[in-house]
C-alpha positions in Angstrom: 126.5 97.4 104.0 127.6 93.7 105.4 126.2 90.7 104.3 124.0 90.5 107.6 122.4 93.7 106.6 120.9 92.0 103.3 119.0 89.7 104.9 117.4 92.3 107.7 113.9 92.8 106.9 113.4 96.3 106.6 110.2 98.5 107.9 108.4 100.9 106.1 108.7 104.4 106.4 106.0 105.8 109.0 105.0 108.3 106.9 105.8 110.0 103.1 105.2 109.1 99.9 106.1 105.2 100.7 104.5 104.9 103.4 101.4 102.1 102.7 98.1 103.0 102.7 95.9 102.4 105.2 92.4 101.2 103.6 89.5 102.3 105.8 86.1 101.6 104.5 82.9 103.6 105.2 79.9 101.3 106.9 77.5 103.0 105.2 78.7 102.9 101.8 79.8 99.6 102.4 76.0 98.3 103.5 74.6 100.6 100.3 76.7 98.6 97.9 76.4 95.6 99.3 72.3 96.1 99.6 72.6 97.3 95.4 74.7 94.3 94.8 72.4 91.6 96.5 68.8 93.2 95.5 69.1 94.7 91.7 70.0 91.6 89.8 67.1 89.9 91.8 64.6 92.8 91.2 65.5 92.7 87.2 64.8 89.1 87.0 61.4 89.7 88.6 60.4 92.8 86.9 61.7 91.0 83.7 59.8 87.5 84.0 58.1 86.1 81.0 55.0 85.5 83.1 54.7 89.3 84.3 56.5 91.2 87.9 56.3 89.3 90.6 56.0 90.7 93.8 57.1 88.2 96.1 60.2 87.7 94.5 61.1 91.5 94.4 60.0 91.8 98.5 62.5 89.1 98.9 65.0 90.4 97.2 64.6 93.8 98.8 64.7 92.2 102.0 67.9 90.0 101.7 69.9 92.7 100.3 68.8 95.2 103.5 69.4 92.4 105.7 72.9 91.8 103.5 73.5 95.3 103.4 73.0 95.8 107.4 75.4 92.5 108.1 78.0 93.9 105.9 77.8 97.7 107.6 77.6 96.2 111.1 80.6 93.8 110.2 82.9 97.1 108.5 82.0 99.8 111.7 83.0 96.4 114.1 86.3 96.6 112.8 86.4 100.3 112.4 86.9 100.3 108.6 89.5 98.2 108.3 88.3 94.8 106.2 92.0 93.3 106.2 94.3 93.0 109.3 97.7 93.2 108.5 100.6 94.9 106.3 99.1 95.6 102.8 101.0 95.6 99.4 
């Protein structure tokens, strides 16, 4: 080894053990998790509400997290699973 060669960058192996992984994320899990993430909290709160349910607010919170939930699967099948672009660590 020279002194140039400790400065080369070096590549990752293209495939073994080493190799990175490559993170590929399912749209439909992705929009279900996002839809559970965006609607429960608000459903508890109003199911939970010192004055009784409310309806309204649980509609509306079913609503934005389907409409989250679609935006977020749309946005993950786009870019065919991948959510970052670039080497990984």
């Amino acid at each position: 080894m020279t002194d140039d060669d400790r400065w080369q960058a070096t590549e990752p192996p293209r495939d073994g053990p080493s190799t990175p992984p490559d993170l590929r994320f399912n749209p439909l899990a992705t929009a279900i998790g996002v839809f559970a993430a965006v609607a429960i909290p608000i459903v508890v709160v109003g199911y939970t509400r010192p004055a009784g349910p409310n309806g309204t607010l649980i509609v509306v919170a079913v609503l934005a997290g389907l409409l989250a939930g679609v935006l977020a699967g749309v946005w993950v099948a786009h870019r065919d699973g991948r959510v970052w672009r670039g080497p990984q660590l």
